[in-house]
C-alpha angles and dihedrals in degrees: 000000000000128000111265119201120206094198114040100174111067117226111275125235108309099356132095130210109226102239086188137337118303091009112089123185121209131170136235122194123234126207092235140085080271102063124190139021134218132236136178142196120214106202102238128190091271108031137305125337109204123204103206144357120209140245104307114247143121090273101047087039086064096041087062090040085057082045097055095039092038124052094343092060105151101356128136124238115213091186154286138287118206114190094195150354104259115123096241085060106034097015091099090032093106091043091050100039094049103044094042091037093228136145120255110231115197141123117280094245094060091050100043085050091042091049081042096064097033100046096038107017084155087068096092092056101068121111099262096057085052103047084050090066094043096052094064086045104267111166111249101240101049089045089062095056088041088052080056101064098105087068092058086052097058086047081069099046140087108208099287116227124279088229155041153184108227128239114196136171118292105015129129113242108202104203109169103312095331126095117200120190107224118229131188133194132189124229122056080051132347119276104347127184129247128175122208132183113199095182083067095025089233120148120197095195110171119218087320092101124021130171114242098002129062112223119240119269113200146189112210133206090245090067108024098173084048115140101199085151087062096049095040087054082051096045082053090047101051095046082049094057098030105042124042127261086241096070122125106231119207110187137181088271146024140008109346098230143167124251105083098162103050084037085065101044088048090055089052096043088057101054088039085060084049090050093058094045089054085047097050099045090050085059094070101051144333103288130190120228095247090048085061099068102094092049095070097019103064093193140051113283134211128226091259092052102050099056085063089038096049093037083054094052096061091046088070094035098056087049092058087042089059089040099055093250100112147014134217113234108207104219130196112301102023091285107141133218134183130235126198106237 
């Protein structure tokens, strides 16, 4: 079975196209190769709840401003639901709380990270963040521009709330007549919100399933021995077995679509492939992480790039660690490699 998309032409600039009744889609640029994101707003007793906001800057500022003085005159706003703590979701959460006077809704893993990054962006320079790239034979020098990405994250943030109310797995979300189950999955980030309404079969998924592009999965320096592959194969598995397969899926980017369940086989099939790449390069030779890079990434990387690239790789290595398929070789000065088993 193929995806089938039921709209095949995205929202313009400061307008919204109606899903269903009561849950309106509309669409925010972004100033990277992935252009846009995608945010919704779900029609509650008192107004309008929004899941998501946007990377904060003067673009996507004016783009809410079109939005409020566009097709949301005179509505109320009842809060704002944030599925995770990357900057292109939570980045505009402070600007929006504060000038609608509304309440951020989101998991506690993705507030404490996002409070993390904004309150102490240094963190990720210390010398253990950086000994942990070298180790797997990051160059120095790129190492120390990939240790300063937090500050790169706070560049994309208004000043997130001090507060929250906490979404967790399981719960039911009344907004207006409607009650969505909240869902989260590990992987792409830590504990990220979903909402699903079985009674619609509608499926609001983040950026946990998206047609045509597979979201990063990422190891970071905080947790170095961290499996996030392995929980976001787990997160696919478990919407494949607890939601149907006719569910129409809205995520963080790109086209909403049907076709859940091959969506999610598709996503497992990918990083499989990537598994046996890995495999079959550490059969050759013992083989650092970073060296691994080219292996899976076919084309020259910047800094930027192969924070999220390298980051990528040992996603998939610690996965075949835990998984028996490889071994890591301690060398001479601390430095690791990897051997297929």
């Amino acid at each position: 079975m193929s995806l089938h998309h039921p709209f095949t032409t995205p929202p313009q600039p400061g307008d919204v196209i109606e899903v269903r009744p009561g849950i309106l889609w509309a669409r925010l640029a972004l100033p990277f190769q992935l252009d846009h994101v995608n945010i919704y707003f779900l029609q509650d007793n008192d107004g309008w709840m929004i899941v998501d906001g946007g990377i904060s800057n003067k673009q996507t500022r004016a783009a809410w401003e079109a939005l409020l003085n566009g097709p949301f005159a005179g509505e109320k706003f009842t809060g704002l639901i944030i599925t995770h703590h990357h900057p292109d979701h939570i980045g505009m959460a402070g600007w929006l709380c504060e000038k609608l006077d509304i309440p951020m809704l989101t998991s506690r893993t993705s507030f404490l990270s996002c409070m993390m990054f904004a309150h102490s962006p240094a963190v990720m320079e210390a010398t253990p963040y950086s000994e942990f790239y070298a180790r797997h034979g990051m160059a120095p020098e790129i190492a120390a521009l990939v240790s300063t990405q937090g500050h790169n994250y706070l560049r994309m943030l208004s000043t997130p709330p001090f507060t929250y109310r906490r979404l967790y797995h399981g719960m039911t979300l009344p907004i207006g007549d409607r009650k969505f189950q909240v869902l989260t999955g590990d992987g792409h980030c830590a504990e990220q919100v979903m909402l699903y309404l079985p009674e619609e079969k509608l499926f609001l998924a983040a950026d946990q399933v998206i047609e045509k592009i597979s979201p990063n999965v990422s190891v970071m320096a905080t947790e170095p021995e961290g499996n996030p592959l392995g929980g976001f194969i787990h997160s696919l598995n478990y919407l494949k077995r607890e939601l149907p397969e006719d569910v129409l899926v809205l995520s963080g980017h790109r086209l909403p679509f049907y076709g859940l369940h091959i969506r999610c086989t598709d996503l497992v099939a990918h990083h499989e492939e990537r598994c046996g790449m890995i495999h079959d390069a550490c059969r050759t030779r013992d083989i650092s992480a970073n060296d691994l890079i080219p292996v899976i990434f076919h084309r020259q990387l910047d800094p930027h790039q192969m924070s999220f690239a390298f980051s990528e790789v040992l996603a998939h290595v610690n996965f075949m660690v835990k998984r028996g398929q490889l071994e890591w070789i301690s060398e001479p000065g601390d430095r690791l490699t990897l051997r297929s088993l």
